[in-house]
C-alpha positions as a Markdown table, in Angstrom:
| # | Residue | x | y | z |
|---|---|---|---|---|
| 1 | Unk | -6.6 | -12.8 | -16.6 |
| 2 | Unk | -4.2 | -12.0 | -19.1 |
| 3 | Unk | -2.5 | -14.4 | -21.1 |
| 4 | Unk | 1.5 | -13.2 | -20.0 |
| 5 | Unk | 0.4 | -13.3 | -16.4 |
| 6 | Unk | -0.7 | -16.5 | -15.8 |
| 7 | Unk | 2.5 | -18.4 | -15.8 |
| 8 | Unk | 3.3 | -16.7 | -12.7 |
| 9 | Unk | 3.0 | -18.1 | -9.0 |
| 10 | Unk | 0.2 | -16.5 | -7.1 |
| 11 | Unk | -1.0 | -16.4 | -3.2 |
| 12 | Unk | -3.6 | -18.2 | -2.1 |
| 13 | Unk | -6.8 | -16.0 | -2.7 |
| 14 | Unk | -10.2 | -16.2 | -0.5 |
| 15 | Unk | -11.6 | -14.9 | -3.8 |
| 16 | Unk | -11.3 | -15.5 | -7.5 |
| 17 | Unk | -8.2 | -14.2 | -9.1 |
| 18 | Unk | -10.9 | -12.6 | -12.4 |
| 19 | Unk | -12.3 | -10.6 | -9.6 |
| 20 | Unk | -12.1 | -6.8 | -10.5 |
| 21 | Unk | -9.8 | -4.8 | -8.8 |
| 22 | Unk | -12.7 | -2.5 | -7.9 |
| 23 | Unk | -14.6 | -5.0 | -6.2 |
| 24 | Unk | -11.9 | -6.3 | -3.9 |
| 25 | Unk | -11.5 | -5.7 | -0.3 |
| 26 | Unk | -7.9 | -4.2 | 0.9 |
| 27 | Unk | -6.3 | -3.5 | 4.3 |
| 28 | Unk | -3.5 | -1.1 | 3.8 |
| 29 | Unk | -1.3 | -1.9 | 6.3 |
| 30 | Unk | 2.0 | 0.2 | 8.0 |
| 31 | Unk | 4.5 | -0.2 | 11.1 |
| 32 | Unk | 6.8 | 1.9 | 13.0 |
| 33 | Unk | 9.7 | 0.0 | 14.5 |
| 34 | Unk | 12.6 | 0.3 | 16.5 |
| 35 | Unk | 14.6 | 0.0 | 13.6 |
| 36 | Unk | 15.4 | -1.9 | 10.9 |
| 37 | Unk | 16.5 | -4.8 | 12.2 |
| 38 | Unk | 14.5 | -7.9 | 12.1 |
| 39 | Unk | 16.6 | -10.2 | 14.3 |
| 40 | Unk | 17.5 | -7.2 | 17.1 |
| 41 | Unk | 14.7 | -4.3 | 16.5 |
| 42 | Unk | 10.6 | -5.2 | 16.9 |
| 43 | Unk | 7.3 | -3.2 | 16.4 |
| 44 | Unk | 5.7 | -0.2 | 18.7 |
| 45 | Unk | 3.0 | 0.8 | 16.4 |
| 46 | Unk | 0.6 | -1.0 | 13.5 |
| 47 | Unk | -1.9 | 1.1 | 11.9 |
| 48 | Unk | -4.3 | -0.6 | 9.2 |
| 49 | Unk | -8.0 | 1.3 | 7.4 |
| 50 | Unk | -9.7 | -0.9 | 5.2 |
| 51 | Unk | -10.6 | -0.1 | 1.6 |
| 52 | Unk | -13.0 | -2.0 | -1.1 |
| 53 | Unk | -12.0 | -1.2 | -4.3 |
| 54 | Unk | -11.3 | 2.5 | -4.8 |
| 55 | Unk | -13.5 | 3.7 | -1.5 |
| 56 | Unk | -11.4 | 3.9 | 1.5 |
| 57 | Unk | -13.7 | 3.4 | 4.7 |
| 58 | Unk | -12.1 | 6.0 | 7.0 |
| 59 | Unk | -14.5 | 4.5 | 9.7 |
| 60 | Unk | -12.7 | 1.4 | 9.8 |
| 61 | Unk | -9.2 | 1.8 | 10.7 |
| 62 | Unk | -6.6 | -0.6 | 13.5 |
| 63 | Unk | -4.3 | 1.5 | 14.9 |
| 64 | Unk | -2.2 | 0.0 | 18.7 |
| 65 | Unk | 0.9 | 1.4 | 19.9 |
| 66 | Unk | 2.9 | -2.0 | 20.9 |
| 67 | Unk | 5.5 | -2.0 | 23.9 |
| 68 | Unk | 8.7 | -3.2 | 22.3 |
| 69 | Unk | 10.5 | -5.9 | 22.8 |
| 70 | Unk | 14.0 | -4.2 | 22.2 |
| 71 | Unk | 15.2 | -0.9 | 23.3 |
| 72 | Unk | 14.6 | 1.8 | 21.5 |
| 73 | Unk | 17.0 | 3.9 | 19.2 |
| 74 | Unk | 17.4 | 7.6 | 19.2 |
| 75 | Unk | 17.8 | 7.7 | 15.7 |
| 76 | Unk | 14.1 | 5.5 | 15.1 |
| 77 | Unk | 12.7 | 8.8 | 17.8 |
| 78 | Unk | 13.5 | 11.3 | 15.0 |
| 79 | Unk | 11.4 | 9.2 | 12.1 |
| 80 | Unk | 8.8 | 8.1 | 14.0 |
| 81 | Unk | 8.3 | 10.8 | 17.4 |
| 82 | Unk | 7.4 | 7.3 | 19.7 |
| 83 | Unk | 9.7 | 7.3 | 22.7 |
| 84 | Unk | 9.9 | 5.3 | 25.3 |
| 85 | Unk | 6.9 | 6.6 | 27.8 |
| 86 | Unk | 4.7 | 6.5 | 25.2 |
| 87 | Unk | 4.2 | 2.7 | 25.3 |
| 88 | Unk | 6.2 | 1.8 | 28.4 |
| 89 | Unk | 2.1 | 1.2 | 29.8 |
| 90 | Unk | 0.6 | -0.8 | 26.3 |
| 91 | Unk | 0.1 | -3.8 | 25.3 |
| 92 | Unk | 3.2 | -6.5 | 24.0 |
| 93 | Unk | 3.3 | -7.8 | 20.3 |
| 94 | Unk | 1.8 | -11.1 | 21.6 |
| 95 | Unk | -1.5 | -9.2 | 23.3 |
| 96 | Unk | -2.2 | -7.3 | 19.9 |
| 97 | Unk | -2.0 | -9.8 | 17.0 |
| 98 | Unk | -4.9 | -11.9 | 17.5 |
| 99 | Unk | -7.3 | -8.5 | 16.8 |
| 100 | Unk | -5.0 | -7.7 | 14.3 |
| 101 | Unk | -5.7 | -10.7 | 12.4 |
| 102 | Unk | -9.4 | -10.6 | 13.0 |
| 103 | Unk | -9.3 | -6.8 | 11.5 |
| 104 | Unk | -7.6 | -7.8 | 8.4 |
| 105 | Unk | -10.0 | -11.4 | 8.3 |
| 106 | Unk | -9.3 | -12.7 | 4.6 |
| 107 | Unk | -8.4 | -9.4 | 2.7 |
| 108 | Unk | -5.6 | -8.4 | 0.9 |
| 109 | Unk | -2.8 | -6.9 | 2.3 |
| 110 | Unk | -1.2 | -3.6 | 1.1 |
| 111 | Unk | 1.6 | -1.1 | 2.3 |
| 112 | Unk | 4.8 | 0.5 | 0.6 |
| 113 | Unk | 8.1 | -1.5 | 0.6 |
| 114 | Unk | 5.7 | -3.8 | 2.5 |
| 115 | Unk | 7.7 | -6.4 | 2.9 |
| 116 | Unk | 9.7 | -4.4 | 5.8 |
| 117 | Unk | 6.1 | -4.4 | 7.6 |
| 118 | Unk | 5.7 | -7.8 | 7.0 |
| 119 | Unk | 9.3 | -9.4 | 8.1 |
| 120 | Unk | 8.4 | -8.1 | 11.5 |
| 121 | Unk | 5.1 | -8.8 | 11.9 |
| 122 | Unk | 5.7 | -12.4 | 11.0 |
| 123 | Unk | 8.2 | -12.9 | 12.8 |
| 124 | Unk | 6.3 | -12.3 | 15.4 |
| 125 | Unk | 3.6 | -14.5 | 14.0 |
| 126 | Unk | 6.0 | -17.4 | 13.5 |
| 127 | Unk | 6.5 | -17.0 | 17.4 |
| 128 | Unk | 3.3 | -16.7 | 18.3 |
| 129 | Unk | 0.9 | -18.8 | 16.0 |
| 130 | Unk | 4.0 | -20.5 | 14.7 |
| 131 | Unk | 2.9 | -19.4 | 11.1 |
| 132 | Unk | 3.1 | -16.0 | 8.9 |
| 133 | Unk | 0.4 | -14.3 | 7.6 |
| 134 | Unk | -1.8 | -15.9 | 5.1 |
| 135 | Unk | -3.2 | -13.3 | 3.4 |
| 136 | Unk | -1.9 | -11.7 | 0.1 |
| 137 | Unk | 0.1 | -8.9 | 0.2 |
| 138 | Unk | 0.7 | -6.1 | -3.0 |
| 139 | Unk | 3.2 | -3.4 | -2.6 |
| 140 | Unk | 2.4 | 0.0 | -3.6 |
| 141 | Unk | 6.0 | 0.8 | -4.2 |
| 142 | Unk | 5.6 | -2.1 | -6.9 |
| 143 | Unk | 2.7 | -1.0 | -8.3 |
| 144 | Unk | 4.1 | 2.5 | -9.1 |
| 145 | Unk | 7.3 | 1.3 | -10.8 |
| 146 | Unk | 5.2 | -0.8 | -12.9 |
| 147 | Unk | 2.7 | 1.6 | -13.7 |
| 148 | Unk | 5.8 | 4.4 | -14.4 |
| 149 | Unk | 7.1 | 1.8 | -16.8 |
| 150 | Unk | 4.1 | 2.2 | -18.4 |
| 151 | Unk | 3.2 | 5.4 | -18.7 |
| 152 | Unk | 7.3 | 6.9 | -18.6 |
| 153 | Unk | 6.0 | 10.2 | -19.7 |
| 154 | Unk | 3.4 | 12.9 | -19.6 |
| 155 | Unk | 1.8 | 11.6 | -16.6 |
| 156 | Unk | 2.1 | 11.9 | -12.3 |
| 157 | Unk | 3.9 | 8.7 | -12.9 |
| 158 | Unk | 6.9 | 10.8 | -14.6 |
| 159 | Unk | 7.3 | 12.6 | -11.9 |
| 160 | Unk | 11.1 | 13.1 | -10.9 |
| 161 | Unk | 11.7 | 11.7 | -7.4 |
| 162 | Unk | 14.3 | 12.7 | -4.5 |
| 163 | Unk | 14.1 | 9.2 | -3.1 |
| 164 | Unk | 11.5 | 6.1 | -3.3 |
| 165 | Unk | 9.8 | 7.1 | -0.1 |
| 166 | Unk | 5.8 | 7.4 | 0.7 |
| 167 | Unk | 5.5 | 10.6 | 1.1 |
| 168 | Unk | 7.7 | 11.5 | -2.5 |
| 169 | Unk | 6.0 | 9.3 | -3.9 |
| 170 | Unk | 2.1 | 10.5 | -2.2 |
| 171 | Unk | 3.6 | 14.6 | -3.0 |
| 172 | Unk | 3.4 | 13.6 | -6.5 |
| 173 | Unk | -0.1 | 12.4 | -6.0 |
| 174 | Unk | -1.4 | 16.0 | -4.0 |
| 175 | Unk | -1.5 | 13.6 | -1.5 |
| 176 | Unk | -1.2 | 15.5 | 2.0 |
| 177 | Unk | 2.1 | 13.8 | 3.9 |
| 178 | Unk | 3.0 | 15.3 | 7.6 |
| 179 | Unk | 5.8 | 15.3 | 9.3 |
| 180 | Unk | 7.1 | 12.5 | 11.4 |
| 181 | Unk | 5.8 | 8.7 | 10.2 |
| 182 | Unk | 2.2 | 7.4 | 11.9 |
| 183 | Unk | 1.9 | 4.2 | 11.5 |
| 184 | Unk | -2.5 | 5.1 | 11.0 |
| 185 | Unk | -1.5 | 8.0 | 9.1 |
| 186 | Unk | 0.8 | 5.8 | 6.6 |
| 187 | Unk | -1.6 | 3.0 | 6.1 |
| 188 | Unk | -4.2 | 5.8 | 5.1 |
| 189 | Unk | -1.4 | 7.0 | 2.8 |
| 190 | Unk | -0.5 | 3.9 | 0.8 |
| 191 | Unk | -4.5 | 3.4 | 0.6 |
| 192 | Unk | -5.0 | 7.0 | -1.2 |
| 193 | Unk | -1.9 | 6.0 | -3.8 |
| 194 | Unk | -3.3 | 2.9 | -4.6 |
| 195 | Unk | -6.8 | 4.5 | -4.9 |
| 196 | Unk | -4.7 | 6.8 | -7.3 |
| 197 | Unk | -3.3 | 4.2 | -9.3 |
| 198 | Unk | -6.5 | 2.0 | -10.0 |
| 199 | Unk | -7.9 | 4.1 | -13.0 |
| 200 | Unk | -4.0 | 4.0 | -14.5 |
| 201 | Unk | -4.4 | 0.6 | -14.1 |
| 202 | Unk | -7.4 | -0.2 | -16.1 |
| 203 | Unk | -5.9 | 1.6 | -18.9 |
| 204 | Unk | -2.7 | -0.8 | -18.5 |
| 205 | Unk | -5.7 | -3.8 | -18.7 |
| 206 | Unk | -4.9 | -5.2 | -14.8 |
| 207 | Unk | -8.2 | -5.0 | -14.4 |
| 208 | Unk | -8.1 | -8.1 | -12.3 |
| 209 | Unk | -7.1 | -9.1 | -8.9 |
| 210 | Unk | -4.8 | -12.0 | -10.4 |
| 211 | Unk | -3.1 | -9.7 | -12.7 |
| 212 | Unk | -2.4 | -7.1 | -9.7 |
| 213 | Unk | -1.2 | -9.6 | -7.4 |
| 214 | Unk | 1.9 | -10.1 | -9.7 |
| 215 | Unk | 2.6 | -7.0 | -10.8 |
| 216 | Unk | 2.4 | -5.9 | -6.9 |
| 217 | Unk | 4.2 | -9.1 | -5.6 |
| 218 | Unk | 6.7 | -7.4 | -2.9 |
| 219 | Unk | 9.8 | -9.4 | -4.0 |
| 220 | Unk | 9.0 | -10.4 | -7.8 |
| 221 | Unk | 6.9 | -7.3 | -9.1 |
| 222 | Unk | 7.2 | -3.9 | -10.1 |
| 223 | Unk | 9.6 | -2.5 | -13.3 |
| 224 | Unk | 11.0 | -6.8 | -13.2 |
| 225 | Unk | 8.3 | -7.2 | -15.9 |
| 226 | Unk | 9.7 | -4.3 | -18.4 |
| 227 | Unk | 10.8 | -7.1 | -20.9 |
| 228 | Unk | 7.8 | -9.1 | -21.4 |
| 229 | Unk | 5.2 | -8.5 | -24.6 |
| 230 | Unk | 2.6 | -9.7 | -23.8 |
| 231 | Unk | 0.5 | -6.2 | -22.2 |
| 232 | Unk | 3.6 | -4.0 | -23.9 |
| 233 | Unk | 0.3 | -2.3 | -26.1 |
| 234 | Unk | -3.0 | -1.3 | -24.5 |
């Protein structure tokens, strides 16, 4: 693990931090809500596929429309195309999360601007199981920024962007985005950019699960590490 990295706070890990990011299992994980609210709005869809290292095992996939526990908002129609009908006859939050849990096991957790996905579904956790999630969680979002910081020109990572979003983001990958959000269809997304980013990340040396876990920490990652030395060459 590299030297600059170690000072800083990691998750818990099932494995051991100098694993290789190529070896490591993820579940890429996305929701579609009600809106954005995490104390008035609530989940109708999770969608998870589960990758190791760079091979995404499209055989493998979560996906459960949820009946909401708040009403739904015309404006949360347009992104996501889930109205009302559609899961007036599925299964509640409560029903869903024990399976979800057993899908994702002890693996780590990614998703763009994750922490969104996350508020919600532990919230409902904290409810429920009267605890969040465990697992570790890595932001693809985070991941890019860093990556862009280190490779600001000449590359997909110099991209210009229209906004921060998934699909920008996956468009400047050649990574095929459709229309309205799927919660499936996203998770499958943020799998193929991080799939994308692993060789970019060897060259960068996080090479290692313990290094990528920072640099993808949803709150403390991402471009925050543009004034430290210690991987500034590689």
């Amino acid at each position: 693990m590299l030297e600059f990295l170690k000072h800083r706070k990691q998750p818990p890990l099932s494995i051991d931090k100098n694993t290789p990011i190529t070896e490591v299992r993820y579940v890429a994980v996305d929701t579609e809500l009600t809106g954005l609210n995490e104390r008035k709005d609530s989940i109708i869809s999770i969608g998870a596929v589960r990758m190791t290292g760079t091979k995404i095992e499209l055989g493998n996939t979560f996906h459960q429309l949820v009946k909401p526990q708040s009403k739904f908002k015309p404006d949360s129609v347009v992104v996501h195309g889930i109205t009302p009908s559609d899961v007036l006859e599925k299964p509640d939050i409560d029903s869903i999360l024990t399976d979800f849990l057993t899908f994702c096991g002890s693996d780590i957790l990614i998703g763009h601007c994750i922490a969104i996905d996350m508020s919600f579904i532990n919230k409902d956790m904290r409810r429920v199981f009267g605890a969040p999630v465990s697992n570790p969680v890595i932001d693809t979002y985070n991941v890019y920024e860093w990556l862009k910081m280190k490779f600001p020109t000449g590359s997909l990572f110099s991209s210009p962007l229209k906004d921060i979003s998934l699909y920008e983001i996956a468009k400047c990958f050649d990574i095929p985005v459709r229309g309205a959000h799927d919660a499936l269809a996203d998770a499958f997304i943020a799998a193929q950019l991080m799939q994308r980013f692993m060789p970019a990340l060897i060259i960068a040396r996080i090479e290692y699960i313990g290094d990528l876990l920072v640099i993808g920490h949803p709150l403390e990652g991402g471009d925050k590490f543009k004034t430290s030395t210690g991987i500034a060459n590689f």
